[in-house]
C-alpha positions as CSV (number, residue, x, y, z in Angstrom):
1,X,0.0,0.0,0.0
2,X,2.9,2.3,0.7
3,X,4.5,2.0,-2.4
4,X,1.5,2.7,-4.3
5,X,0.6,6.0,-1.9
6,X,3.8,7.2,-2.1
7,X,4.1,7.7,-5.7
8,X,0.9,9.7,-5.4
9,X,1.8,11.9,-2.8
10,X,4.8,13.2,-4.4
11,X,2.8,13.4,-8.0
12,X,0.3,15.6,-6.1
13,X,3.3,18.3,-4.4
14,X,4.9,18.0,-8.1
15,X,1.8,19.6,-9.3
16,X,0.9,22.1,-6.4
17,X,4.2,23.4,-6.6
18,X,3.8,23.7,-10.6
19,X,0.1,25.7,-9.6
20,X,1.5,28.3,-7.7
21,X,1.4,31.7,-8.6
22,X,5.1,33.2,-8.4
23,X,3.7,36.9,-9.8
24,X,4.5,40.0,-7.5
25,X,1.6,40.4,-5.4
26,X,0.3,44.3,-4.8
27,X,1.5,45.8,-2.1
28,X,-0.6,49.3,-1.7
29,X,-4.2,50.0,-2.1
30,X,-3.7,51.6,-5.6
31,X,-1.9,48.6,-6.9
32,X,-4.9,46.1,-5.5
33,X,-7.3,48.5,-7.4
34,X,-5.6,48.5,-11.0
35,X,-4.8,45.3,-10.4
36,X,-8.6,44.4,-9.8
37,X,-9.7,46.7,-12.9
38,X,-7.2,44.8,-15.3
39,X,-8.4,41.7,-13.9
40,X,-12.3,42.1,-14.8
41,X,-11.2,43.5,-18.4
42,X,-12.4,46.5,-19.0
43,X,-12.2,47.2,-22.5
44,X,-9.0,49.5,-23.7
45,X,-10.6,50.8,-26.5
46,X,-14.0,52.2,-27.0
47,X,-16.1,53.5,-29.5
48,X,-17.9,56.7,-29.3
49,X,-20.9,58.3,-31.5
50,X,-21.1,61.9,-32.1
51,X,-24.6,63.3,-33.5
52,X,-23.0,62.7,-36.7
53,X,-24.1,59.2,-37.9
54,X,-21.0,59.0,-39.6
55,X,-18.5,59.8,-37.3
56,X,-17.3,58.1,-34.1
57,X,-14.0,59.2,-31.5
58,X,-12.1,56.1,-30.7
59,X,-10.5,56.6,-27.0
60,X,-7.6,54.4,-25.7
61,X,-9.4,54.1,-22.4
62,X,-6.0,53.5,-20.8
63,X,-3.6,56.7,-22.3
64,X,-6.2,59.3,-23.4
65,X,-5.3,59.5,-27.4
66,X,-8.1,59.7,-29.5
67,X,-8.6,59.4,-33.1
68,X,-11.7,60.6,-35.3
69,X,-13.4,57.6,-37.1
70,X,-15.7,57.7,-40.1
71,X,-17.1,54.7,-42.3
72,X,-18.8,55.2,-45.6
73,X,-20.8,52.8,-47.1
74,X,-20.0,54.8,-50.5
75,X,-16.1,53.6,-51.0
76,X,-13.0,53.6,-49.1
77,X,-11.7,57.5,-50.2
78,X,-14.3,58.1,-47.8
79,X,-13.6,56.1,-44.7
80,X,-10.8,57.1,-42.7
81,X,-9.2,57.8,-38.7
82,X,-7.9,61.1,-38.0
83,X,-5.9,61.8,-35.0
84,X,-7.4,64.1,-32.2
85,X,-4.5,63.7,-29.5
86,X,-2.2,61.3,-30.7
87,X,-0.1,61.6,-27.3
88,X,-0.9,60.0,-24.0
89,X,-2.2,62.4,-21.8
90,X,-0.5,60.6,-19.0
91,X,2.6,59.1,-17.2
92,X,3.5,55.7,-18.6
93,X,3.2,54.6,-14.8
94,X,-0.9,54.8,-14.4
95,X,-1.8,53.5,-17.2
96,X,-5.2,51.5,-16.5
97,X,-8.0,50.3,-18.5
98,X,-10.9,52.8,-18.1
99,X,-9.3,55.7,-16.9
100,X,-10.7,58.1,-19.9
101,X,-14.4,58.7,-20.6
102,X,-15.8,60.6,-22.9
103,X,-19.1,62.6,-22.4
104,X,-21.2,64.3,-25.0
105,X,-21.9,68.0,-25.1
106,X,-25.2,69.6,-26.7
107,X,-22.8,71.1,-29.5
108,X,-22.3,68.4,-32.4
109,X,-18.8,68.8,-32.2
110,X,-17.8,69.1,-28.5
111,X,-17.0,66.0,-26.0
112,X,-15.9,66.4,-22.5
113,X,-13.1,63.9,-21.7
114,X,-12.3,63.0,-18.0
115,X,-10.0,61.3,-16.1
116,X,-11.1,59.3,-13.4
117,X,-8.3,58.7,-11.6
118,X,-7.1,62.2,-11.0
119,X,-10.0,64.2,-12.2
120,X,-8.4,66.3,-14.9
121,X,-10.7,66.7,-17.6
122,X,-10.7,67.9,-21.7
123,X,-12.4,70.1,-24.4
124,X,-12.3,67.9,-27.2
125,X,-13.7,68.9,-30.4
126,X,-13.7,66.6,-33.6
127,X,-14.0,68.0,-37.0
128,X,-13.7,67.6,-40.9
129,X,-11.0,70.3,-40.8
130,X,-7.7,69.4,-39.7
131,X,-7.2,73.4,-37.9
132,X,-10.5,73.2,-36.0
133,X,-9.9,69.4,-34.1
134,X,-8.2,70.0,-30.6
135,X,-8.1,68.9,-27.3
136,X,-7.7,71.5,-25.2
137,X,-7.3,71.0,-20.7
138,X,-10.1,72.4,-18.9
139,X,-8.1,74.7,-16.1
140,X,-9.9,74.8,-12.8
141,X,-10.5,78.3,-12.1
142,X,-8.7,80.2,-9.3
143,X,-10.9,81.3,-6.5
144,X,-12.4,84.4,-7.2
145,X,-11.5,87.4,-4.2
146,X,-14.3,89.9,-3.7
């Protein structure tokens, strides 16, 4: 009976040991919480419609760069991705999946883009003409003194 239990027994630590998890585990709140975001897959990219039906802003969710997407249903000289901001808005140390939104304005070519971490947000204005698309910071004003 032994020499059959013993082969088991070692076959079953060979294959805990081979389970384990040897990955850094997080060591302050911050890194639990991105860790936990990255973990339930929140998308990277997203797609979002303007109140023109053929135009859409694609955010990278994770570094803030957007381009300006239109399909055509015409031909492909007429389907093409602009850049908007085609530099990460942040530090290549917080990047985390679902740290940009984007939030419609009444004006067709005005979103507001924020960033949930820190709480910074964006003008961003998509448009045909290369001049007139921008992203621009939205300052927080100084306290007035009366």
């Amino acid at each position: 009976m032994k020499k059959i239990v013993l082969p088991f027994m070692l076959l079953f630590l060979l294959v805990m040991v081979g389970c384990t998890d040897n990955a850094p585990k997080p060591t302050s709140k911050e890194e639990v919480r991105e860790q936990l975001i990255q973990t339930y897959d929140i998308e990277r990219f997203k797609l979002f419609s303007t109140q023109n039906m053929w135009t859409f802003i694609k955010l990278d969710t994770q570094t803030g760069q957007m381009w300006q997407v239109q399909y055509s249903v015409k031909g492909d000289e007429e389907r093409f991705e602009y850049d908007l901001n085609p530099n990460p808005l942040i530090t290549t140390d917080r990047k985390v999946n679902g740290r940009f939104e984007l939030y419609p304005t009444q004006n067709i070519y005005n979103f507001i883009l924020l960033d949930r971490i820190d709480g910074k947000t964006w003008q961003v204005q998509w448009s045909f003409d290369e001049e007139n698309r921008t992203v621009i910071p939205i300052n927080r004003a100084a306290p007035s003194t009366n």
